[in-house]
SERO-4910 file (N, C-alpha, C, O; in steps of 0.05 Angstrom, whole numbers):
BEGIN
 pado doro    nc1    nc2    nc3   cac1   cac2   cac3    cc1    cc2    cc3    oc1    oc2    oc3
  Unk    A   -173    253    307   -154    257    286   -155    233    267   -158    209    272
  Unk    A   -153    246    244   -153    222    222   -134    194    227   -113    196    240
  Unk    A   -141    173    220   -124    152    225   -119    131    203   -139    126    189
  Unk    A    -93    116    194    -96     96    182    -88     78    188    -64     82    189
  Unk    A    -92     54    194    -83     26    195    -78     10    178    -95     -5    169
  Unk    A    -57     11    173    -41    -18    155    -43    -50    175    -43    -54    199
  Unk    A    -45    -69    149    -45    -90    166    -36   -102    145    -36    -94    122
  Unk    A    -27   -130    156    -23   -153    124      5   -162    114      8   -179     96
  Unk    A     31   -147    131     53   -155    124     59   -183    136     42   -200    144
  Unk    A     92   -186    134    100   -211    145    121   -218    130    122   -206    108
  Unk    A    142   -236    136    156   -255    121    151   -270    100    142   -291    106
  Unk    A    153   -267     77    148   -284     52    184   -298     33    208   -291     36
  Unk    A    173   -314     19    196   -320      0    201   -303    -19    190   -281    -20
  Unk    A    216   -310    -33    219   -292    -61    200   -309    -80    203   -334    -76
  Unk    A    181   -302    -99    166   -308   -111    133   -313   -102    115   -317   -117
  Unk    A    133   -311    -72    109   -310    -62     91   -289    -58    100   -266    -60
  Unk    A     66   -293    -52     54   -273    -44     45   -254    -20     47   -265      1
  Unk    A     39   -238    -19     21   -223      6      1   -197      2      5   -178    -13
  Unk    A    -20   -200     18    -45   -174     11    -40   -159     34    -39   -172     54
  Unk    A    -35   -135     36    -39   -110     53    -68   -100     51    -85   -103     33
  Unk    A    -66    -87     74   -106    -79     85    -95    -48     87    -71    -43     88
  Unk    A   -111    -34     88   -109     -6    106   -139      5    108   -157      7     90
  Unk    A   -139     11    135   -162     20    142   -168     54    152   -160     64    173
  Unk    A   -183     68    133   -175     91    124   -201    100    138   -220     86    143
  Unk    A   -197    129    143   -227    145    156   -248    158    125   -242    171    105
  Unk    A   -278    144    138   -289    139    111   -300    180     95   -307    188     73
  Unk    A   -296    192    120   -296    218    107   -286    231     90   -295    251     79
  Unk    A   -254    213     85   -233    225     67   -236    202     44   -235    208     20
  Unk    A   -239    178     52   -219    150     28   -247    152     11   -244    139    -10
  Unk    A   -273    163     13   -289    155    -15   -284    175    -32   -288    170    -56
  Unk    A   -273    205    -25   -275    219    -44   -245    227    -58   -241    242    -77
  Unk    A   -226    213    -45   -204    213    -60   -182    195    -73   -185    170    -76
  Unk    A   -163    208    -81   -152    180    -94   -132    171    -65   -125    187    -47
  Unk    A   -128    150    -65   -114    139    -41    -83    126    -59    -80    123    -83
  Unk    A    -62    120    -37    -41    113    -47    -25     92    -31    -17    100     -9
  Unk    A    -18     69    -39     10     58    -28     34     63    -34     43     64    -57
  Unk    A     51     68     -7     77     79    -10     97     52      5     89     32     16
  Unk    A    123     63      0    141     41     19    165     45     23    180     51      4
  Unk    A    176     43     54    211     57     53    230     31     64    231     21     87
  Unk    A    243     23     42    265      6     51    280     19     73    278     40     85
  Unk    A    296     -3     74    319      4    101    338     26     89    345     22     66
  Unk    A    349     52    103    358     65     89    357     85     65    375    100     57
  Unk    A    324     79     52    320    100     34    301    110     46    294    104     69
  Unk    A    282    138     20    270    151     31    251    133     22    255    112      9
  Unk    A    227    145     32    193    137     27    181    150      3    179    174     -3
  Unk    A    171    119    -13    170    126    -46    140    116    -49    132     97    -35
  Unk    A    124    129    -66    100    115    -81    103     93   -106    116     90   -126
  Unk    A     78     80    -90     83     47   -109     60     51   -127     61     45   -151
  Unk    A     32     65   -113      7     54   -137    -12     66   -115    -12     64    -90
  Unk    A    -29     81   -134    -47     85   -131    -70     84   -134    -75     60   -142
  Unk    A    -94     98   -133   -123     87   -142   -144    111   -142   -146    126   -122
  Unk    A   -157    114   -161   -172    135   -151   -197    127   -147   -202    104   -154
  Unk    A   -218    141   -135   -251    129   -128   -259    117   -142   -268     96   -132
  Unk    A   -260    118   -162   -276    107   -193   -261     77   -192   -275     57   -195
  Unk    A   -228     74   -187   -216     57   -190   -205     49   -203   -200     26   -206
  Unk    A   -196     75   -222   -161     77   -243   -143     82   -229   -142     99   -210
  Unk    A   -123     62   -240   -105     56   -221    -74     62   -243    -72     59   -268
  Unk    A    -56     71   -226    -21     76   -231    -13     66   -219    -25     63   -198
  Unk    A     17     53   -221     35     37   -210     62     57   -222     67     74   -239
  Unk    A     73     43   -203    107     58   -204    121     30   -222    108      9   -219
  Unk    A    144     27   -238    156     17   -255    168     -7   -243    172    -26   -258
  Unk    A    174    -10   -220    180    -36   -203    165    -49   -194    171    -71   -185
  Unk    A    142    -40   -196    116    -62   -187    101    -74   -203     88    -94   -196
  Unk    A     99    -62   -235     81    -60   -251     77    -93   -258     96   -105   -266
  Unk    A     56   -103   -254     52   -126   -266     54   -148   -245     51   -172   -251
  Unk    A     57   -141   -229     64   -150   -203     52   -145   -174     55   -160   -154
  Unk    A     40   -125   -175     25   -112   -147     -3   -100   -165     -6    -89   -187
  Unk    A    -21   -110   -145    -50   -101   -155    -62    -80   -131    -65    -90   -108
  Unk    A    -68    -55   -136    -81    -38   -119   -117    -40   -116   -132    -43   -136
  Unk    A   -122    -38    -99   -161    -43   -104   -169    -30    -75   -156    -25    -55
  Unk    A   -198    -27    -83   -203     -1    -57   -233    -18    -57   -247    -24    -76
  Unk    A   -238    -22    -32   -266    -21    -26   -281      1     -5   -285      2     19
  Unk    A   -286     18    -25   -307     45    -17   -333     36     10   -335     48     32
  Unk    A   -347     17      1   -363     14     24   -350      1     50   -363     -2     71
  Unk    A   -331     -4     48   -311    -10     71   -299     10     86   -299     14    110
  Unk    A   -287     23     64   -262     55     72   -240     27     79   -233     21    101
  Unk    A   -232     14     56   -213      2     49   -192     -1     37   -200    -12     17
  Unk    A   -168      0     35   -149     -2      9   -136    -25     11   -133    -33     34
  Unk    A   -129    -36     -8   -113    -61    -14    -90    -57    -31    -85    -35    -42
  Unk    A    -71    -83    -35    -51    -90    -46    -45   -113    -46    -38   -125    -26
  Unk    A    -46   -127    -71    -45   -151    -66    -16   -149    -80    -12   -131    -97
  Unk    A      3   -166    -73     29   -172    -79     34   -198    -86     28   -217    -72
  Unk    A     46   -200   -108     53   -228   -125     78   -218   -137     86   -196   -145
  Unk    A     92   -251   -137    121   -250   -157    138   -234   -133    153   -217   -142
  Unk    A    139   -235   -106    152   -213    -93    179   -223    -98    185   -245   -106
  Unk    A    201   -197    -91    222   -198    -94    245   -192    -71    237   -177    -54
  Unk    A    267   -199    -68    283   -185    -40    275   -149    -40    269   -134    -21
  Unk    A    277   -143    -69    275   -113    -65    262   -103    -56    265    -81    -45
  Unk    A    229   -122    -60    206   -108    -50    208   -104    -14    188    -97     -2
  Unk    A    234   -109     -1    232   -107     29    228    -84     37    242    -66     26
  Unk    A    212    -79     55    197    -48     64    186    -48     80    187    -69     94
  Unk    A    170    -26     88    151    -19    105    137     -8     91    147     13     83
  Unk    A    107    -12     80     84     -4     72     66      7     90     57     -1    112
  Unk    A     63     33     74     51     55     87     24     56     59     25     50     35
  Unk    A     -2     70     77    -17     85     52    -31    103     65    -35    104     90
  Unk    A    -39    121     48    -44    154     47    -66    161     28    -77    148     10
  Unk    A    -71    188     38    -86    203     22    -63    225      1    -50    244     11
  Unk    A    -61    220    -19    -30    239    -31    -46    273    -25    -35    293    -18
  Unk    A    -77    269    -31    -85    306    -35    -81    312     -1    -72    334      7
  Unk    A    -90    291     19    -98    306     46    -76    294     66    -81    292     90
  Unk    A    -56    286     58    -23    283     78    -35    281     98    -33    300    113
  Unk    A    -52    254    107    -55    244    130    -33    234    149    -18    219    137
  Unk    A    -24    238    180    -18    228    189      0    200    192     -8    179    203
  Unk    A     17    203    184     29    162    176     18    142    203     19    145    228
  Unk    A     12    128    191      9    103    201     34     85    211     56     94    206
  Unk    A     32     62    224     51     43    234     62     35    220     87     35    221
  Unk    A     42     18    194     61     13    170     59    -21    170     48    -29    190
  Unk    A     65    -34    157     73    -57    155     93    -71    142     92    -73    117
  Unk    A    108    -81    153    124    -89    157    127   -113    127    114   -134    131
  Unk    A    138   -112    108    146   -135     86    169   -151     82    186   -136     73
  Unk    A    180   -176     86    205   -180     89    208   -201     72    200   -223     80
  Unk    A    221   -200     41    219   -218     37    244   -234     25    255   -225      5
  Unk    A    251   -251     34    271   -268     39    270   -300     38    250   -313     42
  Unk    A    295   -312     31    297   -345     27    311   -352     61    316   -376     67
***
């Protein structure tokens, strides 16, 4: 069964950074667009940014300018690099296939706090 692995969270400050990994099955992540998502404590699970193969990329309005999405295809990789973080950004990062609703992953864990 399809699998994804998040990796890359942790404790940060407010204003610091962190890169998330996800390690995606390479049958599905070269031919589609892939996505990071993320569910605070208490809400539902929202999309942050996406990417498609080619590597045009969308962001959701809280991240913009601030979170960079990037995919390495010969890997079956997705990234996120996170800068300027904020308390809000505290979550659990998840990523997906949005067309083929893979299985969720463990997630990783973002905490960011003084």
């Amino acid at each position: 069964q399809a699998q994804l692995v998040e990796s890359g969270g942790g404790l940060v400050q407010p204003g610091g950074s962190l890169r998330l990994s996800c390690a995606a099955p390479g049958n599905i992540f070269r031919y589609y667009i892939m996505a990071w998502y993320r569910q605070a404590p208490g809400k539902e699970r929202e999309l942050v940014a996406d990417i498609t193969p080619s590597g045009r990329t969308n962001y959701k309005d809280p991240v913009k300018g601030r979170f960079t999405i990037s995919r390495d295809n010969a890997k079956n990789t997705l990234y996120l690099q996170m800068d300027s973080l904020k308390p809000e950004d505290t979550a659990v990062y998840y990523c997906n296939c949005p067309s083929q609703r893979l299985p969720w992953g463990q997630g990783a864990q973002v905490i960011v706090s003084s």
